[in-house]
N, CA, C and O atoms as CSV, one atom per row, in Angstrom:
chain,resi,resn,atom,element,x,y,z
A,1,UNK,N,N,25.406,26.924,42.259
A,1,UNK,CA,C,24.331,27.138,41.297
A,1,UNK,C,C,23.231,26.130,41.612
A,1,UNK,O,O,23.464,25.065,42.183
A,2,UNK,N,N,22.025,26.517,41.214
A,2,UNK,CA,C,20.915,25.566,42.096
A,2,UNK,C,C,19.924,25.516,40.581
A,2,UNK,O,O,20.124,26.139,39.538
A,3,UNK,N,N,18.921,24.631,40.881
A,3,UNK,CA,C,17.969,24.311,39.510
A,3,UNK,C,C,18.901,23.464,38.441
A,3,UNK,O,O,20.093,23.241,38.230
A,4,UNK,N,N,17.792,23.181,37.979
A,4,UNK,CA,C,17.931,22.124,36.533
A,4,UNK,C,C,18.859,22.659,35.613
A,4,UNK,O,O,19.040,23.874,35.697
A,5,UNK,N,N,19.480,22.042,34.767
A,5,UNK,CA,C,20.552,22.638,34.045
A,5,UNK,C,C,19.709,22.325,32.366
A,5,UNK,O,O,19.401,21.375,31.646
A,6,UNK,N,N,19.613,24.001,32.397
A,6,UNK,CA,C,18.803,24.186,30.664
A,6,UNK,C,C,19.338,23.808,29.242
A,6,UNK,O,O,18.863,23.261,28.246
A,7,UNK,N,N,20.634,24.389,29.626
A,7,UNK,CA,C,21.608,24.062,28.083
A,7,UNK,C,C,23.172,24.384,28.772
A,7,UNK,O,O,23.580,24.436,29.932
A,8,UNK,N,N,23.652,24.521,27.762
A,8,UNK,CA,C,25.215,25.042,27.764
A,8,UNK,C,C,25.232,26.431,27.035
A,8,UNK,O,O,24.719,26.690,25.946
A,9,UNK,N,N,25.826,27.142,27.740
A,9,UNK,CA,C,26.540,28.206,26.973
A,9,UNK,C,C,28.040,28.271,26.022
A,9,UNK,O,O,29.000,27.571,26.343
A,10,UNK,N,N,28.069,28.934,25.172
A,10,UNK,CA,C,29.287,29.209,24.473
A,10,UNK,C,C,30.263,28.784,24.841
A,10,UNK,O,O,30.812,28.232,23.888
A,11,UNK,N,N,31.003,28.690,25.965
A,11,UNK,CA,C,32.335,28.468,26.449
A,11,UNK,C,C,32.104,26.962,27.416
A,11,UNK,O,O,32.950,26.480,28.169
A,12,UNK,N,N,30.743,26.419,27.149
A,12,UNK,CA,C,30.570,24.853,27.776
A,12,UNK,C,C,30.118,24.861,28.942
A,12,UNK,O,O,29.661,23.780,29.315
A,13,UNK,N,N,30.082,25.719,29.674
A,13,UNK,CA,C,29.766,26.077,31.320
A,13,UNK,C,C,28.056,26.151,31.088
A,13,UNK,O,O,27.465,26.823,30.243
A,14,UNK,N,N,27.437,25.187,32.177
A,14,UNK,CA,C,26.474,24.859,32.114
A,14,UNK,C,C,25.442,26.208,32.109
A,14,UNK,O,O,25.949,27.177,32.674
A,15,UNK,N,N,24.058,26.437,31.557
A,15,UNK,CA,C,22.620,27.621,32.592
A,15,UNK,C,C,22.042,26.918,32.569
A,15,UNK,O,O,21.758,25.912,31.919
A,16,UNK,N,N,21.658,27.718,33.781
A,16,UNK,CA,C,20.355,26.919,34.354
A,16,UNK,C,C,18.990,27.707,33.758
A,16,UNK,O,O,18.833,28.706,33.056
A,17,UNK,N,N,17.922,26.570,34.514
A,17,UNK,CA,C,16.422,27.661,34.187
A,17,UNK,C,C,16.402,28.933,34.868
A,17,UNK,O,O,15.715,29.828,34.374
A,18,UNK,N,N,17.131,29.175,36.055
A,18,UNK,CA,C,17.144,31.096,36.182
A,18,UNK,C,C,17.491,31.665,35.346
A,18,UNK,O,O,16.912,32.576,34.754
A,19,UNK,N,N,19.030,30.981,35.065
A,19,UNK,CA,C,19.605,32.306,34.334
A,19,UNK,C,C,18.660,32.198,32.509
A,19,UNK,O,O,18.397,33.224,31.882
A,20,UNK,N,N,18.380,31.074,32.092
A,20,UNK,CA,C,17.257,31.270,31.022
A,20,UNK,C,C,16.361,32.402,31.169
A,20,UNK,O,O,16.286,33.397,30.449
A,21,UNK,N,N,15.535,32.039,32.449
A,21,UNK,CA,C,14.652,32.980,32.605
A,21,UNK,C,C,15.050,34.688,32.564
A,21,UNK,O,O,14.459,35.588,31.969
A,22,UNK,N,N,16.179,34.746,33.361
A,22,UNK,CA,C,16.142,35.817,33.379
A,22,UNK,C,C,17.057,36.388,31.976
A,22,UNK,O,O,17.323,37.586,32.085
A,23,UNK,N,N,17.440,35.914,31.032
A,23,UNK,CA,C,17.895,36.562,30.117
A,23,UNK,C,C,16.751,36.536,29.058
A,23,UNK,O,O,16.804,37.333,28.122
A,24,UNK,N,N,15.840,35.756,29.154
A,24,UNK,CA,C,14.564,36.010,28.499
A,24,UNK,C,C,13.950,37.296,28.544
A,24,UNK,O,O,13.509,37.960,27.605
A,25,UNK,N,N,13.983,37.590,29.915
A,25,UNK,CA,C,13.293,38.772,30.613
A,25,UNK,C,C,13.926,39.734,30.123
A,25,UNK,O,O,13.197,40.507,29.503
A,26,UNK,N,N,15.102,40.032,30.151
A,26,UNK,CA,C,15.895,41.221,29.419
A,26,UNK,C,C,15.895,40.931,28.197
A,26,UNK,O,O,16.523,41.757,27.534
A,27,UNK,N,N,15.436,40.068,27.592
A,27,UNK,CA,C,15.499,40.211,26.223
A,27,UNK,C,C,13.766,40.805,25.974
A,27,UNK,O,O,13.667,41.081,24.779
A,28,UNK,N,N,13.196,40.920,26.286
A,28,UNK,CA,C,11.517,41.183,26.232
A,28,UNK,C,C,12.037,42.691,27.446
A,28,UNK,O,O,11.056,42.680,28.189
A,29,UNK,N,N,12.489,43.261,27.709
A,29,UNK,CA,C,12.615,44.687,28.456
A,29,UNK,C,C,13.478,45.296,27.413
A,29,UNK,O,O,13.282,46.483,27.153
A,30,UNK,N,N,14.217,44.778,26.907
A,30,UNK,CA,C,15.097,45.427,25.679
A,30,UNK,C,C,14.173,45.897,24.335
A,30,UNK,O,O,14.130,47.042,23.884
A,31,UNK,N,N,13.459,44.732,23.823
A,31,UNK,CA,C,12.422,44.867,23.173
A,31,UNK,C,C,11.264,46.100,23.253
A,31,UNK,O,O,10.776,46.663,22.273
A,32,UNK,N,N,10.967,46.359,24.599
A,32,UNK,CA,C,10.040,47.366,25.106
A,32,UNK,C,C,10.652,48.495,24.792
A,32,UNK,O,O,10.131,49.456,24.225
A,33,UNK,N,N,12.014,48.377,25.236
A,33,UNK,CA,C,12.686,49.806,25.168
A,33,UNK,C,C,13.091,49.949,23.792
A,33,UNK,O,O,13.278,51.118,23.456
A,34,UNK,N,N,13.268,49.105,22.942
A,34,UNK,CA,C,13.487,49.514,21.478
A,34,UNK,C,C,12.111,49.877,20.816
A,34,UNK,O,O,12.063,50.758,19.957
A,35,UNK,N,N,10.836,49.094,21.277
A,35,UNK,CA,C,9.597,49.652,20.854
A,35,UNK,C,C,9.243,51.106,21.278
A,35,UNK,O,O,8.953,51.818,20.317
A,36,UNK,N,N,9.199,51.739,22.550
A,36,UNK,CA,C,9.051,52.608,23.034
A,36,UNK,C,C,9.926,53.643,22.277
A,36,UNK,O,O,9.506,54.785,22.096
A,37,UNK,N,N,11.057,53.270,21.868
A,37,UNK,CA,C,11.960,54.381,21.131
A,37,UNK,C,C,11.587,54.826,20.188
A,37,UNK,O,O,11.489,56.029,19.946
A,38,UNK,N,N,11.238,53.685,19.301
A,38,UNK,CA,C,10.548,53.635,17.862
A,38,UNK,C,C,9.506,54.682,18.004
A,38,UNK,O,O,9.556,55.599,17.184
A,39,UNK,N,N,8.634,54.703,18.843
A,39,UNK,CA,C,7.412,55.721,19.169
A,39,UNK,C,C,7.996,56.994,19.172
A,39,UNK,O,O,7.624,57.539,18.133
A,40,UNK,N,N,8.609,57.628,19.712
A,40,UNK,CA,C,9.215,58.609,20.316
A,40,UNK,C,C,9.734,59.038,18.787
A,40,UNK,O,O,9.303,60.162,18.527
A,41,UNK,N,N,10.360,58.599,17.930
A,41,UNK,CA,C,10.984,58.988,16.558
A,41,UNK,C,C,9.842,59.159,16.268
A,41,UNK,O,O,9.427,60.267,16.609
A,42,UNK,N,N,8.962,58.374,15.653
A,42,UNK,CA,C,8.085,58.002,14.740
A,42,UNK,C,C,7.149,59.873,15.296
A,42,UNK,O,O,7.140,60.842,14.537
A,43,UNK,N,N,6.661,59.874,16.373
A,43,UNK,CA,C,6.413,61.291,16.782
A,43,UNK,C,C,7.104,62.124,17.001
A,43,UNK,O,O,6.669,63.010,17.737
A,44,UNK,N,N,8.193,62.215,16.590
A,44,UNK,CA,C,9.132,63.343,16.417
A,44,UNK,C,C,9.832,63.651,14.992
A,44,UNK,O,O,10.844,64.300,14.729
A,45,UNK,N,N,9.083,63.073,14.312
A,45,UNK,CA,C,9.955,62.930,12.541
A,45,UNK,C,C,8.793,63.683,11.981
A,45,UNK,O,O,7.645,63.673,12.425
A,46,UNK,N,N,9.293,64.406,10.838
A,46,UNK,CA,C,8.661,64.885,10.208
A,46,UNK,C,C,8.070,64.665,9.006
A,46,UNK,O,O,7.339,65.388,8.329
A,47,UNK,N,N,8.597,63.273,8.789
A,47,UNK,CA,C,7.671,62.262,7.913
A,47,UNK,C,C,8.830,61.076,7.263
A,47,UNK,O,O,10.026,61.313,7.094
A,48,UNK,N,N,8.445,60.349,7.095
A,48,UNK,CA,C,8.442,58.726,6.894
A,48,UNK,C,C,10.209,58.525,6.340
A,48,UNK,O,O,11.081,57.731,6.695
A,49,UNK,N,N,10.199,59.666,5.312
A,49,UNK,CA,C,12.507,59.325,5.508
A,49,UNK,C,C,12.913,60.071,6.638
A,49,UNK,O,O,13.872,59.510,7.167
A,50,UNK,N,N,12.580,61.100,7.223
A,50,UNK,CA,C,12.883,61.522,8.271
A,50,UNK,C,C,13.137,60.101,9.930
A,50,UNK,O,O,14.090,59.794,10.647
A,51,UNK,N,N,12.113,59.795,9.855
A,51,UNK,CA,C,11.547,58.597,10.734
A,51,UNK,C,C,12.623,57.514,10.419
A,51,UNK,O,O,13.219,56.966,11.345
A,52,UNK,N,N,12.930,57.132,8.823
A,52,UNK,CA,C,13.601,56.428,9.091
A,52,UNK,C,C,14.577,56.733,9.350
A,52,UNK,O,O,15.049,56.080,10.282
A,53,UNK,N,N,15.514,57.866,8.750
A,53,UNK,CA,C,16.901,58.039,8.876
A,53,UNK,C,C,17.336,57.913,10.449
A,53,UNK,O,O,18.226,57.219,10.942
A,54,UNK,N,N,16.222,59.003,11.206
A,54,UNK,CA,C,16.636,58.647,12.720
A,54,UNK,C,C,16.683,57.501,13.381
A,54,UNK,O,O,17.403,57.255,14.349
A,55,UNK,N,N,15.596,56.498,12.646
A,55,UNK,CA,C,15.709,55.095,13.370
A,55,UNK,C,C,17.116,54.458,13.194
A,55,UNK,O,O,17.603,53.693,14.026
A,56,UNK,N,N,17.832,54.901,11.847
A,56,UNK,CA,C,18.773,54.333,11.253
A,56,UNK,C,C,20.056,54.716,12.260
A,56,UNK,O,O,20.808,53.844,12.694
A,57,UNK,N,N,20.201,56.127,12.569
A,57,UNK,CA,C,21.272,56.442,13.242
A,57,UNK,C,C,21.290,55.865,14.941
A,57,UNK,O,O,22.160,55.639,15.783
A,58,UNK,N,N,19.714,55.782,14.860
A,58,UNK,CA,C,19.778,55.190,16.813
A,58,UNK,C,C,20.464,52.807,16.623
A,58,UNK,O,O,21.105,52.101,17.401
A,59,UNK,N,N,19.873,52.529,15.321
A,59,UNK,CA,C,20.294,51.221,14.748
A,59,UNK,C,C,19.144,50.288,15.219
A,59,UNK,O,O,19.105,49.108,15.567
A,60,UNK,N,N,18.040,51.476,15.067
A,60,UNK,CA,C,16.687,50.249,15.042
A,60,UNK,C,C,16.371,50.749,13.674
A,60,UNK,O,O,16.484,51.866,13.171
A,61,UNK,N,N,15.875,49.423,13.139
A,61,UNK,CA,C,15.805,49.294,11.852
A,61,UNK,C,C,14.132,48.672,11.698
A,61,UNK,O,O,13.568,48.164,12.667
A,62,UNK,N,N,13.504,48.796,10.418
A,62,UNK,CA,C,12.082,48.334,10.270
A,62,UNK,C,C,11.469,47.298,10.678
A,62,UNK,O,O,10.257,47.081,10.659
A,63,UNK,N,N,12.592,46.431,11.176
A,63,UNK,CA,C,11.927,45.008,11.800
A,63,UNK,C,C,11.125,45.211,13.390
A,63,UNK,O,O,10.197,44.457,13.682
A,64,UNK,N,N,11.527,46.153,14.225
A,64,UNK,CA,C,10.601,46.719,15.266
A,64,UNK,C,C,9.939,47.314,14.954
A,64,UNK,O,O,9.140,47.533,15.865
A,65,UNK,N,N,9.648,47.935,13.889
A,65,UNK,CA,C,8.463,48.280,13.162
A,65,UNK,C,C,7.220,47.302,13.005
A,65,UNK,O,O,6.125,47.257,13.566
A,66,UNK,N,N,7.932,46.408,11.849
A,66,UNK,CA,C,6.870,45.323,11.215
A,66,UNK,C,C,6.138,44.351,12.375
A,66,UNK,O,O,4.983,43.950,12.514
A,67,UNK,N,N,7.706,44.122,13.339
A,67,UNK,CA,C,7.371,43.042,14.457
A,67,UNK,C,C,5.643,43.769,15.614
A,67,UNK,O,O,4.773,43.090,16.161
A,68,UNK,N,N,5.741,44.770,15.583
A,68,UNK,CA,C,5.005,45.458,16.413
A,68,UNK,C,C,3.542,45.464,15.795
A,68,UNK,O,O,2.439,45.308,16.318
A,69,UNK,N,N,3.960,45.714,14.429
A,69,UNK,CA,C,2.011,45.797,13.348
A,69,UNK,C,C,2.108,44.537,13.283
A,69,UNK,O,O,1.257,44.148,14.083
A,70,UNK,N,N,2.664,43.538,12.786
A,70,UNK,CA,C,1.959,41.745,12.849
A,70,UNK,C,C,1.854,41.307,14.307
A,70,UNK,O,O,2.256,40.183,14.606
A,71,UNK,N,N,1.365,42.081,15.196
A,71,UNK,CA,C,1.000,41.514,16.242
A,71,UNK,C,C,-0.950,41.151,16.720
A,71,UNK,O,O,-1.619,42.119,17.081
A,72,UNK,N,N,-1.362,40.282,16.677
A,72,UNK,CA,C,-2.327,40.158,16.229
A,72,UNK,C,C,-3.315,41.267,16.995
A,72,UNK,O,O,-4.008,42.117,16.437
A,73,UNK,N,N,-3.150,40.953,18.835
A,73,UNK,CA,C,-3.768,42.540,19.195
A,73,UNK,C,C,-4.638,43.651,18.983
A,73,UNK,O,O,-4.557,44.645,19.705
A,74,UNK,N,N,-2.387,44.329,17.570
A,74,UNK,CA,C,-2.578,44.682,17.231
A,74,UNK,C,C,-3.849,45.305,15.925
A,74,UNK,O,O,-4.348,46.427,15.844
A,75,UNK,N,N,-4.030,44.326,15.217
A,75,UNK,CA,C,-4.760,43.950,14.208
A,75,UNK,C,C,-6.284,44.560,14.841
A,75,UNK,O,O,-6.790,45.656,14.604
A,76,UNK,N,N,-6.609,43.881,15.381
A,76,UNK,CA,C,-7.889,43.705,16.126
A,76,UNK,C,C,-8.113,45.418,16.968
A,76,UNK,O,O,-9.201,45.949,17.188
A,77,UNK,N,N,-7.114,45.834,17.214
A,77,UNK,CA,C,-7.698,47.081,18.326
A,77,UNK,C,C,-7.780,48.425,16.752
A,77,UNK,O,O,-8.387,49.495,16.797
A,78,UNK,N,N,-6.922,47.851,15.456
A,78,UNK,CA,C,-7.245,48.815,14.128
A,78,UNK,C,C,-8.500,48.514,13.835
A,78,UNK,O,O,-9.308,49.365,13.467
A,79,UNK,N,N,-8.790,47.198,13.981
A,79,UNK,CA,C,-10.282,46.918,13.055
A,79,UNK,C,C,-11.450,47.219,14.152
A,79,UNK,O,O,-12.548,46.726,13.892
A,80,UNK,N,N,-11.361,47.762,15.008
A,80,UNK,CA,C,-12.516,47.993,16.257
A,80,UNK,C,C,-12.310,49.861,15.974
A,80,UNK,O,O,-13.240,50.630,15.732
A,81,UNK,N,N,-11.255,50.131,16.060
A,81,UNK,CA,C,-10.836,51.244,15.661
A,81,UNK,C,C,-11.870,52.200,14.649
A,81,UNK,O,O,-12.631,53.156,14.802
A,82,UNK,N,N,-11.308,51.145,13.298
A,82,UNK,CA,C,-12.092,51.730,12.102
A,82,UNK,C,C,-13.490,51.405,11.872
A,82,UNK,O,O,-14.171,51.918,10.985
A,83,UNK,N,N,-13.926,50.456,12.779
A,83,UNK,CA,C,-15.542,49.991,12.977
A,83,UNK,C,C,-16.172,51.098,13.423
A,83,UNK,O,O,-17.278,51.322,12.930
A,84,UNK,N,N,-15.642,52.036,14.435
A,84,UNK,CA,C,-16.513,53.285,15.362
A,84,UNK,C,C,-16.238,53.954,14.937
A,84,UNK,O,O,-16.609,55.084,15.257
């Protein structure tokens, strides 16, 4: 194993900054793919309990929802939006 040693894992066995990095990375590709899903319901439901129930059975729940609208970005590309 090569690089700086970041923390310990669960069972005491040292990570390093790769393996940090790269479980960061799958944690932000997981994210995408739970956002991207969310889309895909959200346009395929036929309105808002519909939307949720399916989110419910796939086990994404409103927090990839909320997490996605408090993104500031976000905010900003609604208010340019509703400006034109």
């Amino acid at each position: 194993m090569t690089g700086r040693i970041a923390g310990m894992a669960m069972d005491g066995t040292p990570v390093s900054d790769a393996d940090m990095a790269r479980m960061q990375a799958e944690d932000e590709l997981h994210a995408q793919w739970r956002r991207r899903a969310v889309r895909v319901v959200a346009a395929s439901a036929q309105d808002t309990s519909d939307c949720r129930m399916l989110l419910s059975i796939l086990g994404l729940d409103d927090d990839v929802v909320a997490a996605r609208a408090d993104r500031p970005e976000r905010r900003a590309r609604r208010r340019r939006a509703a400006a034109a």
